[in-house]
Residue, then its C-alpha position, 0 to 999 in steps of 0.5 A: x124577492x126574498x124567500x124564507x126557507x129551512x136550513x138544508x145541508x144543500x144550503x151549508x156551503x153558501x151559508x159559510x160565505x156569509x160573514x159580517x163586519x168584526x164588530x157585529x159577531x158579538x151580536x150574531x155569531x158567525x156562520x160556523x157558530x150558527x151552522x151548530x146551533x140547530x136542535x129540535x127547539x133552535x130550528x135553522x132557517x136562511x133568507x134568499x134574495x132570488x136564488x141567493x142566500x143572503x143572510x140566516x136566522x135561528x127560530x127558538x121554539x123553547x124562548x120562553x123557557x129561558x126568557x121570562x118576558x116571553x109567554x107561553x106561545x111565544x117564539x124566539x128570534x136569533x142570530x138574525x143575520x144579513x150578510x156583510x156585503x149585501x147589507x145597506x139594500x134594504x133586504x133586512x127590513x124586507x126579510x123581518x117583512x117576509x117573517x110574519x107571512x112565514x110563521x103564519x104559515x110554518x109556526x102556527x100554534x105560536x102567537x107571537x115572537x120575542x127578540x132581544x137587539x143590542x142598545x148598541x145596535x141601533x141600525x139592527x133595532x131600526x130594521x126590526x121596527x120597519x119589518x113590524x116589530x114593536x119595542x115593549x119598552x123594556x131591556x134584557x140584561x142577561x146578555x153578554x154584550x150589555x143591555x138589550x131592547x126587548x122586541x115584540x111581533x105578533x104571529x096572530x092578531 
């Protein structure tokens, strides 16, 4: 069963275990990266398979202010992580699944929440779609990894 649950220090240790392959740090970052990334608007949160963390991901409460695709009430979704040797399972698709039930919960004044996948990710934006995002059929541009498909979950109906 996955578990959706905030970063604590008590989660440090275990989440610098998690890594991924050489070619997919360029679109997530390391462990290290994300473990100094948190502020009152990037909030730090890790994904549980059982008792184990398995991967992480960063909430951006500030997302529409550096991203005009995204409204007012929208959520950003970063550094969406899975670690390397628990990839292939299918805990990705079931981790975005268990998101929405979580911000529901957790990030209620937000409509919905905005991501950006890398074109060349095409596994990473297959995940998203069956966890229930949406393309909007729009790119970002601004990355520097190259061109992203804009994607879209809705917190609220």
């Amino acid at each position: 069963m996955i578990n959706i649950e905030k970063l604590c220090k008590s989660h440090f240790d275990a989440v610098r275990l998690i890594t991924l392959a050489d070619e997919q740090i360029k679109f997530a970052g390391t462990a290290d990266d994300f473990l100094s990334q948190g502020s009152d608007t990037t909030h730090l949160h890790i994904i549980k398979d059982q008792d184990t963390i398995v991967g992480f991901f960063k909430l951006d409460t500030a997302y529409a202010s550096s991203h005009d695709f995204c409204p007012g009430s929208g959520l950003g979704l970063r550094a969406f992580v899975i670690d390397n040797k628990q990839q292939g399972k299918g805990l990705g698709t079931k981790a975005v699944t268990a998101l929405f039930p979580y911000l529901k919960n957790h990030y209620a004044s937000f409509d919905s929440i905005y991501l950006t996948v890398n074109c060349k990710n095409p596994s990473a934006k297959a995940c998203y779609l069956k966890g229930g995002f949406e393309d909007t059929g729009k790119l970002y541009l601004g990355g520097a990894a190259g061109p992203q498909t804009i994607m879209r979950g809705q917190i609220k109906p």
